[in-house]
N, C-alpha and C positions, 0 to 999 in steps of 0.2 A: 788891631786895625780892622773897622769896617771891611768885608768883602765888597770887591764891587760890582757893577751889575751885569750879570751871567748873561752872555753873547748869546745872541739870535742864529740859529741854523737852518730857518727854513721861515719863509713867508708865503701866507697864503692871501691872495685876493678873491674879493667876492666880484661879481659880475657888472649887474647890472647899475647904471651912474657909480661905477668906479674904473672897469674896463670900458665899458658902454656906453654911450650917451641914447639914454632911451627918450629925448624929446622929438628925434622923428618919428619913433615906434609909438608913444602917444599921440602924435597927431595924425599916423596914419588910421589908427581907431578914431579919433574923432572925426575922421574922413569917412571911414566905414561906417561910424555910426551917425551921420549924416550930421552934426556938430560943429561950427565954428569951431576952429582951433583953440583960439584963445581963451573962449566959453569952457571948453572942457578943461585945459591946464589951470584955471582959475579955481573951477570946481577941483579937481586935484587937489591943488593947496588948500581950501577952505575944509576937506574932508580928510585930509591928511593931519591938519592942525586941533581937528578935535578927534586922532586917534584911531579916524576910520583908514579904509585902503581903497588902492586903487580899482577893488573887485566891487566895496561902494559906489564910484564912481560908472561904472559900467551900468549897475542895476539902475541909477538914480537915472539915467538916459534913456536905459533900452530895458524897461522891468522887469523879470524873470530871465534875466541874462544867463545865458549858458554857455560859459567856456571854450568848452570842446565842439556843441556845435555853430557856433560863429567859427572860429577856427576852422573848420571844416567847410565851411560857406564862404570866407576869404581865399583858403585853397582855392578849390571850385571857380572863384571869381578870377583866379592870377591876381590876389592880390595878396599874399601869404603873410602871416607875422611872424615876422623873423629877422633877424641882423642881416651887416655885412660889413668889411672893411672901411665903411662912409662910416657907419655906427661907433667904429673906433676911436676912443675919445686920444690925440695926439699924442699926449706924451705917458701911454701906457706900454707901446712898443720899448720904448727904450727903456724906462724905468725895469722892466721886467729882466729886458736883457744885461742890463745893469748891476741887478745883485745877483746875477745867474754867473756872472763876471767876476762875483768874488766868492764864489763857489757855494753860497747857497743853496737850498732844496725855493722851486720857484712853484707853487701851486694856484689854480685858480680853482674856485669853488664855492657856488652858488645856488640860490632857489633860482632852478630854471625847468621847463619841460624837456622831455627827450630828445627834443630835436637841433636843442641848443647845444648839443657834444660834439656835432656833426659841422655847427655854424661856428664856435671854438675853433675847431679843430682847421677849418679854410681860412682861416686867420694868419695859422702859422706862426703864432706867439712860440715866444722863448721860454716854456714851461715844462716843468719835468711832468705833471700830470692837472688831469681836468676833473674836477667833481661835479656830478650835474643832479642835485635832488630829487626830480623822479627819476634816477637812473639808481641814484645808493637806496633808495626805499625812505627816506630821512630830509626832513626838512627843517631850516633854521629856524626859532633858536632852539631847538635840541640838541640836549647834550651828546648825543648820537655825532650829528651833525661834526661837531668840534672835533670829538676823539677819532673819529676818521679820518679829518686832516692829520692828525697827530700821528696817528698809523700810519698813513702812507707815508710819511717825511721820516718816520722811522725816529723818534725826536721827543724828551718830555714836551708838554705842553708849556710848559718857560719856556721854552729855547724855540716856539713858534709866535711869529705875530702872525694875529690878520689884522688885514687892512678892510674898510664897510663904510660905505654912507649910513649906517644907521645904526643909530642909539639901542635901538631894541630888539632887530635883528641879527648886529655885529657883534657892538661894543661890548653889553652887557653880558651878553653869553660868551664869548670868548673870553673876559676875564674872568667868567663864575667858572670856568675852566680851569682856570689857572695859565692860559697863554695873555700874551701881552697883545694890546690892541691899537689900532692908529684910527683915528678916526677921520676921514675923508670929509669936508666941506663942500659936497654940491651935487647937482641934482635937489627934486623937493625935499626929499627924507631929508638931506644933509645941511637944508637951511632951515629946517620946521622944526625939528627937532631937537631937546634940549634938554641935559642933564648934566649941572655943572660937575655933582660927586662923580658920577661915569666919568665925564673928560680929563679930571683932574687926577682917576687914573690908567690914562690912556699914555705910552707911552711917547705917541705924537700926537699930534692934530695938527691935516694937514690942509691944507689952499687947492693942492693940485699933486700930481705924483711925479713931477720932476724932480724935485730934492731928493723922494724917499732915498736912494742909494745911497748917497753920500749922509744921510743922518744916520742909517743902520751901517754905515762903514763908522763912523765916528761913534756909533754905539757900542762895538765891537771892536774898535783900535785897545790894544794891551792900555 
């Protein structure tokens, strides 16, 4: 008799358009960078679609764009880049506390700056721990990346999903991993991007993250 498929012990999410909704943190840069809103999410997509990113997007407005000190010049202004509890996309509170509820390991962990550990953490999500890539030294997709979630969960890499809007920063390295991955539909990454053999071995794909609990319980029912 075929085995069947070996139970999930820990779930890790990534951040940004999956906890996040980063469309006001985009338009507050198109704000800053003096940019119609829509003009720049447009540009977004157009530069997302042929593989570029969103740090494209910056230069292609403000040319020799510099991170750290724009960052540093919205500080300055009271106008900081950063989340908060508005930025929380609805139904990631519960989904979280949800599988936390049938005693999984709940991890979040993403490409994010330092200062995102801190904006996490005033959250007050239902997570056993927070990874924040300039904080582990390591950013997606390396294989780094994965085996530290796998570490802290304490867990082979089977017996973890993550959950990612993106094909190329989620999906694809967390299965070259060997954990199991779900892929999130939205935000831009999550409608621009397309690999039918990645999705086809994802073990969801999903709309939105209300259901997840009740499909990783149906995953794991004997």
């Amino acid at each position: 008799m075929k085995p069947g498929p070996r139970p999930l012990q820990a779930v890790f999410f990534d951040i940004g358009e999956t906890l996040i909704n980063e469309g006001e943190i985009y338009g507050r840069w198109a704000d800053w960078l003096g940019v119609p809103r829509h003009t720049f999410l447009t540009k977004l997509g157009a530069v997302l679609a042929t593989g570029g990113t969103h740090m494209d997007v910056f230069e292609y407005f403000r040319p020799g764009f510099d991170l750290r000190a724009e960052e540093r010049g919205r500080r300055e202004a009271g106008v900081p880049n950063r989340f908060g509890p508005d930025d929380l996309y609805p139904d990631a509170r519960a989904c979280l506390s949800g599988l936390r509820d049938q005693g999984l390991f709940v991890g979040i962990a993403g490409n994010q700056p330092v200062e995102a550990a801190e904006q996490i953490a005033a959250l007050g999500l239902d997570a056993d721990v927070v990874g924040i890539s300039d904080v582990w030294g390591v950013q997606k997709p390396a294989r780094e990346f994965f085996e530290r979630c796998a570490q802290l969960a304490d867990v082979l890499p089977d017996r973890v999903l993550y959950v990612g809007d993106r094909i190329d920063n989620d999906v694809r390295p967390a299965l070259a991993f060997g954990m199991r991955a779900a892929f999130l539909r939205r935000g831009p990454w999550g409608h621009i991007q397309e690999d039918a053999e990645a999705l086809r071995h994802c073990l969801f794909v999903l709309d939105d993250l209300a259901g997840l609990p009740e499909l990783v319980a149906a995953h794991n029912a004997p």
